[in-house]
N, C-alpha and C positions, 0 to 999 in steps of 0.2 A: 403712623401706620397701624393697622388694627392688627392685632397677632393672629386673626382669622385668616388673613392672607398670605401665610404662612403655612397654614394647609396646603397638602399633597392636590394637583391637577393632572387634568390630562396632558399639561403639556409642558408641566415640572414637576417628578417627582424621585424622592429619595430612591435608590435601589433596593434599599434594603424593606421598599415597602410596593405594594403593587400597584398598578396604574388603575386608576379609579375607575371601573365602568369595565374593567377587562378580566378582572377576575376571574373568567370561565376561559379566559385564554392562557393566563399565565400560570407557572408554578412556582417553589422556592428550590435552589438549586443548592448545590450542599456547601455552597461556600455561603448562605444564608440570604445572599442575596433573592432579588424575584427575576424572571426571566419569561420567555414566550414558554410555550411548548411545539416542543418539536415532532411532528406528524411519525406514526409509526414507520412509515415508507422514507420517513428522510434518516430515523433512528437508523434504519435498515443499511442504507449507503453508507454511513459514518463508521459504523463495526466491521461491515464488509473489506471497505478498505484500511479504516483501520487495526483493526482487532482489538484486543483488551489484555495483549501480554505482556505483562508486569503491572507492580504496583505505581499507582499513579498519586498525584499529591493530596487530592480528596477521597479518593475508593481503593481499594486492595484490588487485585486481580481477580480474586472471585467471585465480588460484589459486584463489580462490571461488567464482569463474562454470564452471570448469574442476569441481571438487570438485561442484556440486549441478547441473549437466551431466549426469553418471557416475549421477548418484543417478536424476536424472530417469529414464534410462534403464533407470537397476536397478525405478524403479517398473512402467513399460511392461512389463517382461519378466517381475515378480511378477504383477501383476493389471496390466492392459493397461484392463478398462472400467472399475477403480476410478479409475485413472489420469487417466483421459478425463473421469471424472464428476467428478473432482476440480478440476482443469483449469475446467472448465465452471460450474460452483459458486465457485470462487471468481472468476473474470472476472464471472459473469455477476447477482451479488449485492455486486458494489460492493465488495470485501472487502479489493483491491490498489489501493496506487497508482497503480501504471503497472500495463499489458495487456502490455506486452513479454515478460516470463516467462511468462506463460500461452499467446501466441502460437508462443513460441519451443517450448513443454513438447507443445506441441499438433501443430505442423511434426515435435518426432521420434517421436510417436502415428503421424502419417501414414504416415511413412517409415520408420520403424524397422522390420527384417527383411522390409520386403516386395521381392518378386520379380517383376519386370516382366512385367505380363502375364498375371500369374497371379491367381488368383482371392482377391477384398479378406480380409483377416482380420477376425474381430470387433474389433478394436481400432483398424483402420485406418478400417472403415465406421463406429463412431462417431465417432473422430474427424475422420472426413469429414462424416458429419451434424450436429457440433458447428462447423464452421464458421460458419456464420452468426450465431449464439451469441456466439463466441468475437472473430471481427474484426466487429464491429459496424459499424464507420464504415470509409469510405476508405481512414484512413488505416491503417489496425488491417490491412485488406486487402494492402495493400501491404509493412506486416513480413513478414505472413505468407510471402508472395510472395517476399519476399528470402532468406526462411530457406528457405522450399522448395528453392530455386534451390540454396542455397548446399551444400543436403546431396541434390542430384541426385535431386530427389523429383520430375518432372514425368510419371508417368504420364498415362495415358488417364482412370483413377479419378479422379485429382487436376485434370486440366485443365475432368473436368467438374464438378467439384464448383464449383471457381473459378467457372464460367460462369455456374452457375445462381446464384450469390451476387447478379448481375446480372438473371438473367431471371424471377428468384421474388419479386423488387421490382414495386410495382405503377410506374407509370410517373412519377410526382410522386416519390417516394419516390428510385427512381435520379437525374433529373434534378439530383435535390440533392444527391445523393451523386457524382455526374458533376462538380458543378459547386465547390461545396466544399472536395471533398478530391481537388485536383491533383494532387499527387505529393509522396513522400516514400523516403526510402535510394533514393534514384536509377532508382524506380519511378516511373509512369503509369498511368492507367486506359489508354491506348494502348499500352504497354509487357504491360501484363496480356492488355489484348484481342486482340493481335496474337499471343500463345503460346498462349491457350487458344481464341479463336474460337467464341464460343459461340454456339447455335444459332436465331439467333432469326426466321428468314423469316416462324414463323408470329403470330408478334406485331408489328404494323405499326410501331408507338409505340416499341417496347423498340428495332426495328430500327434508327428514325430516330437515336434516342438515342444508341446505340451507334455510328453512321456519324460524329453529328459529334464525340463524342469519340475517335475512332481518326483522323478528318481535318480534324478544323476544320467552320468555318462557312463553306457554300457560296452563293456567290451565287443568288438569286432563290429558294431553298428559304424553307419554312415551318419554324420549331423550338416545341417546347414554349415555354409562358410563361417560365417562369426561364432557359432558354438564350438567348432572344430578348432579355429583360432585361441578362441578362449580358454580352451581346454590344453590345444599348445603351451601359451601362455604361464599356467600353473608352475611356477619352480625353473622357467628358465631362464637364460641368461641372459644380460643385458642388448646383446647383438639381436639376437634370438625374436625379443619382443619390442626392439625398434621394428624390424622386421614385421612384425605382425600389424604393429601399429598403421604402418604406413602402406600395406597390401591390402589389413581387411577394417580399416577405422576403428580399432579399439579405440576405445577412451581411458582418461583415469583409474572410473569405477571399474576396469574390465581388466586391468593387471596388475598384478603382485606388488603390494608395498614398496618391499626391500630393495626395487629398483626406480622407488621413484623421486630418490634424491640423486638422480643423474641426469648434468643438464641435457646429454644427450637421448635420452625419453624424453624430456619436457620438449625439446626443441620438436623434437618427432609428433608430440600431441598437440602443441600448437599450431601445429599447418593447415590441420580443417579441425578446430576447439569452436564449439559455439562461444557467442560472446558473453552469455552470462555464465558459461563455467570457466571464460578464460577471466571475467572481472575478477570474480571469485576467488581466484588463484593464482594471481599475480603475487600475493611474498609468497608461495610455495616455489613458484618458477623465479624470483629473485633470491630466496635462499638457495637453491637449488644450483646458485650459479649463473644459470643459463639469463636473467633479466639482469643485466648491470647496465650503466651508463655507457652510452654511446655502440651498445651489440645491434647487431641484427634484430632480436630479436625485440627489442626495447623499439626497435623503429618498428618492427610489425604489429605492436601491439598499439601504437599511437597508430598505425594506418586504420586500423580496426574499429580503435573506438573512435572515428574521427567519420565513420561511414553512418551517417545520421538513418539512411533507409533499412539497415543492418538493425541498428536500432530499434526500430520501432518494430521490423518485421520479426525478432526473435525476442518480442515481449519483454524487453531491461527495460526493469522497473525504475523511478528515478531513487526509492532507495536503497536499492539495488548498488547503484554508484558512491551514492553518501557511504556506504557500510564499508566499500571500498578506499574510499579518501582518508575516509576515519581510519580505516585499518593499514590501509598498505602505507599511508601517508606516514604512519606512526612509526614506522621501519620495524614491527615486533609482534607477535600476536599475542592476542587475549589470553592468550593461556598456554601452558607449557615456555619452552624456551627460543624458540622458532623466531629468526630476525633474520635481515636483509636489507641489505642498498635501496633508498627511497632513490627512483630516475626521477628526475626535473618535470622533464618531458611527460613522462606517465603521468604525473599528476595534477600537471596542467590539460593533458588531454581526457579525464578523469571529468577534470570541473568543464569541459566542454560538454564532454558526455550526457552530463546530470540536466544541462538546459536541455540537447537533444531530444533526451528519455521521451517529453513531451511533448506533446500535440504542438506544431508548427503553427502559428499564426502571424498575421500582420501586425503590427502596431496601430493602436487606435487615434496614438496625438493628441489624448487625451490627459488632463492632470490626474499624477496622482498622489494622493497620499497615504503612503504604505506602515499603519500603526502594528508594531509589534511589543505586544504584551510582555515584558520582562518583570511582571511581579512572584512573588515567591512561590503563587502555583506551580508555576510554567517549571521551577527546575525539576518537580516529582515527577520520577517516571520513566516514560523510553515512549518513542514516537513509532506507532507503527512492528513494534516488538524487537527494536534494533536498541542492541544496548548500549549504553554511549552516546545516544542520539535524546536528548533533552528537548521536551514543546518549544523551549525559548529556541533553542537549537535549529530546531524543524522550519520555527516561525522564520526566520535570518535567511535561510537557504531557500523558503519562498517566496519572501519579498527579494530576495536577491532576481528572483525566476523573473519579478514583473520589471526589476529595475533593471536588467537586462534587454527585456524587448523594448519595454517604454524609454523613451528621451525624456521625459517631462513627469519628474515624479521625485519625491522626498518621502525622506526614510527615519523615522524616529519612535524611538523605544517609550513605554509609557509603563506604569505601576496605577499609582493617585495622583500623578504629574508626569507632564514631561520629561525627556531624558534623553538628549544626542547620543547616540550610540557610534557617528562618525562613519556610519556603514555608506557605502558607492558601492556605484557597476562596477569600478574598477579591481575591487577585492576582491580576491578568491573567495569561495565556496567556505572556506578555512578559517580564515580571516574572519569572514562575516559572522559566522558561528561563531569564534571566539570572543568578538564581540558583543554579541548577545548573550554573553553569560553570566549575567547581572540580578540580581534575587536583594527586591528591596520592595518594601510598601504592600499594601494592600491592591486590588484591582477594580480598575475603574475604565473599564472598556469604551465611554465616552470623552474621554480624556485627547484622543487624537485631534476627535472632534470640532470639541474646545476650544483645542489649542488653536487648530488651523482657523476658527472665528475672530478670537482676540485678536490676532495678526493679519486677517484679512486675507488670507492664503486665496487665491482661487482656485479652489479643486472641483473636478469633475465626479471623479471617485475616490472614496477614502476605502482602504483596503487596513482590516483591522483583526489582526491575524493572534489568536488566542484561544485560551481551554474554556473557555465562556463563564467561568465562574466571576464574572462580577458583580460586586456588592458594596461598594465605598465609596460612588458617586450621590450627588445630590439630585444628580438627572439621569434618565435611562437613553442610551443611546440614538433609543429609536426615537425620544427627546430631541436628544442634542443635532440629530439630523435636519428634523423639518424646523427648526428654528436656524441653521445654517445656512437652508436653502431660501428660508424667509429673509433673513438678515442680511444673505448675502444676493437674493436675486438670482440664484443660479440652479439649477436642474441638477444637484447632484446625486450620485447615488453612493448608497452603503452597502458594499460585501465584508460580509465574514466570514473569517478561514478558520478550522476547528481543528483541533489538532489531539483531541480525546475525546471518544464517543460517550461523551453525557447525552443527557436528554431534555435537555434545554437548550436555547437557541437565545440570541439578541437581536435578531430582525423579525420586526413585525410582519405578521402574514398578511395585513391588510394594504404593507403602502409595497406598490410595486414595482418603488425605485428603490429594492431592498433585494440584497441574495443572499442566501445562508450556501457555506459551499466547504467541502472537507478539503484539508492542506494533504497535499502528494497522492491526489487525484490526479493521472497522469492525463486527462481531459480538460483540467482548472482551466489552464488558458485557453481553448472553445473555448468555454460556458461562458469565462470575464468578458470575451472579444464578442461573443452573443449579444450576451447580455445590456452591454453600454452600446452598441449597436440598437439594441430595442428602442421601442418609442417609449419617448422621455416621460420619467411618474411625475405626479401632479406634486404640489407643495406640501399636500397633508392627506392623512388617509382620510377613511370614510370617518372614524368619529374624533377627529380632533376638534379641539373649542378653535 
């Protein structure tokens, strides 16, 4: 055999070198490997949802935050109301964990190229109309607020937009948003109301409203019901502010500490608690007493998270729920001394919850093969800005998502080989994380691939669920695909799950039985059930030999 034939092709080559003839598509990605590039508008989704908070096993937190910053920016200055729509669509459809990247994406919409004074640009006036949308609650308000500030965005445009965030509230609606969401990054609704000053003489109610949050509560004046409660509230006694509770809906944030290690307040705030502040605070209401085995109360809160329409309609994020399993599951919290009875029940209706979270779909009937990356990238880091929550982590609890709706699907762990990780449907949420917490080998994101050829596996879709840094194969996936579907006669396709926003990708943008797609996108399953629904890709892209 001549050692010429041993050269790099289009349709085998090392990772660690780039695919001939594609050069202007690919980059090197920092695990040294080569990879596609990933289009500014897909970088855009991946930070969106998942943000860049904490250090990860290739980049530091600033470097990352820093890198899809720049990108943010490049989108604004490509399409400016794709940008904004994009922004808006994912905040405003449950899609992120956290609001902070959409906030933050949406503050340099505002201010980006604009000139004082001068008349709004298309991209500035939607995302001044997306406002309201975007910071929903107080406290959403107040990042904003922070970010504007920080990138010297307080025009006339901007201060009225803020105002009206307040005066476009019918007057019940602010009081609670007055009252609720005090302050946050070392903002205020007084801090707010004092720079923008918004216009309200001709509204009597919105006025009041706004006087006592910019100065307190004045002697001998009249306030709305919930102010007046709240003001009750202040210093009194445990009867006192059950009482309040249950006549005028305080919440948590609305009364005095020192009474909220009684399980009869907790019992009181649980009767109408939304569902992501009751997930939230479940070991507070199990230390508290009031959540133990076999209470009323433990059965209320399995009725709750078991209301899947609940669910979706009060935006619980799926992790939202993980942060919950992790924690409450652990009988203890992160920090301080704070512990309590793990319920059975809660925690199985916990790992109900998390499939819920997500968009409802059918089962396709389709094979699958669900590869999750467990090499030593995967343990750096935190998924999504939850801390405790490892890529490899993340990856486990979303193959678990497809091995849940799918009958027909296998589930193995990879590095530079295969790896039984022993994960089922039948596992918890728990379980299946804990088994995926394995850090060996280099990464070889083609490896599932592979495997499922050697052995003649018939798959449909291989779901290959990883931080995309690989580099330690001898073929690139998007390789080892179309030689699958050759070898094996079958139409299959390749999704990839991302679980930290680099900016590189391992599905080719040419073959279009390929998807690149972000892990704990609470829409994943659409796009998957889409997607394999679509009509079937051909064997090879446009330039394969």
């Amino acid at each position: 055999m001549s050692y010429l034939l041993k050269q790099p092709t289009k349709k085998k080559t090392p990772q660690a070198q780039v695919i001939p003839g594609r050069e202007k598509d690919m980059a090197k990605n920092r695990a040294g490997g080569w990879a596609f590039k990933a289009d500014s508008f897909e970088k855009l989704d991946r930070w969106l949802i998942l943000g860049s908070e904490g250090n990860h096993f290739y980049a530091g937190e600033q470097e990352l935050s820093t890198e899809n910053v720049d990108n943010v920016r490049a989108c604004i200055q490509e399409d400016g109301l794709r940008a904004v729509k994009t922004i808006v669509d994912i905040s405003t459809n449950g899609r992120a964990a956290k609001n902070d990247p959409a906030l933050y994406a949406l503050a340099l919409a505002i201010t980006q190229g604009v000139i004082p004074y001068a008349p709004k640009t298309p991209t500035q006036q939607a995302a001044l109309d997306a406002i309201p949308r975007v910071a929903r609650i107080g406290t959403h308000l107040f990042t904003l607020a922070s970010f504007i500030d920080s990138m010297g965005g307080w025009g006339p445009a901007v201060r009225k937009a803020f105002g009206a965030w307040y005066l476009d509230r019918d007057p019940n609606s602010l009081a609670k948003q007055l009252v609720k969401y005090q302050q946050r990054n070392g903002w205020s609704h007084r801090d707010v109301l004092r720079l923008v000053h918004p216009k309200a003489d001709l509204k009597i109610d919105h006025a009041a409203l706004l006087r006592w949050s910019a100065k307190g509560a004045e002697e001998g004046k009249t306030y709305h019901p919930l102010i007046a409660a709240f003001e009750e509230a202040k210093g009194a006694d445990e009867k006192t502010v059950i009482r309040l509770i249950r006549e005028h809906g305080l919440t948590r944030e609305m009364i005095p500490t020192e009474v909220q290690k009684s399980p009869a307040v907790w019992e009181a705030l649980l009767e109408e608690m939304p569902m992501t502040a009751m997930i939230r605070t479940l070991g507070r209401m199990g230390s508290s007493g009031l959540l133990v085995p076999l209470s009323d109360a433990s059965k209320r809160v399995v009725a709750v998270l078991g209301d899947r329409e609940a669910l979706r309609a009060q935006r619980v994020h799926p992790i939202q729920v993980l942060a919950a399993i992790l924690t409450y599951g652990s009988g203890k919290g992160q920090k301080g001394s704070l512990s309590w009875p793990v319920v059975p029940q809660v925690k199985d209706a916990l790992n109900d919850a998390f499939y819920a979270a997500f968009e409802n779909v059918d089962p396709t009937g389709k094979n699958f093969y669900l590869g999750v990356d467990v090499s030593g990238s995967m343990t750096g880091g935190q998924v999504a800005g939850l801390a405790g929550l490892t890529p490899n982590m993340g990856a486990a609890a979303m193959a678990m998502l497809i091995a849940r709706t799918e009958k027909n699907y296998f589930i193995g762990g990879f590095s530079t080989q295969f790896c039984d990780l022993g994960i089922t449907a039948s596992d918890t949420l728990e379980t299946a994380m804990r088994k995926s917490q394995r850090s060996f080998g280099g990464t070889d994101c083609a490896t599932p691939i592979r495997h499922a050829l050697a052995r003649k596996y018939p798959v449909d879709a291989f779901v290959v669920l990883t931080d995309g840094m690989t580099w330690a194969g001898d073929m690139h996936a998007s390789q080892a695909i179309i030689e699958y579907r050759q070898k094996m006669g079958r139409d299959a396709k390749l999704i990839v799950m991302n679980f930290v926003p680099y900016s590189t990708k391992l599905t080719d943008p040419l073959d279009s039985g390929s998807l690149d797609c972000v892990g704990f996108d609470a829409s994943v399953p659409a796009v998957i059930n889409g997607f394999l629904g679509s009509k079937t890709a051909s064997a090879e892209p446009e330039d394969s030999e």
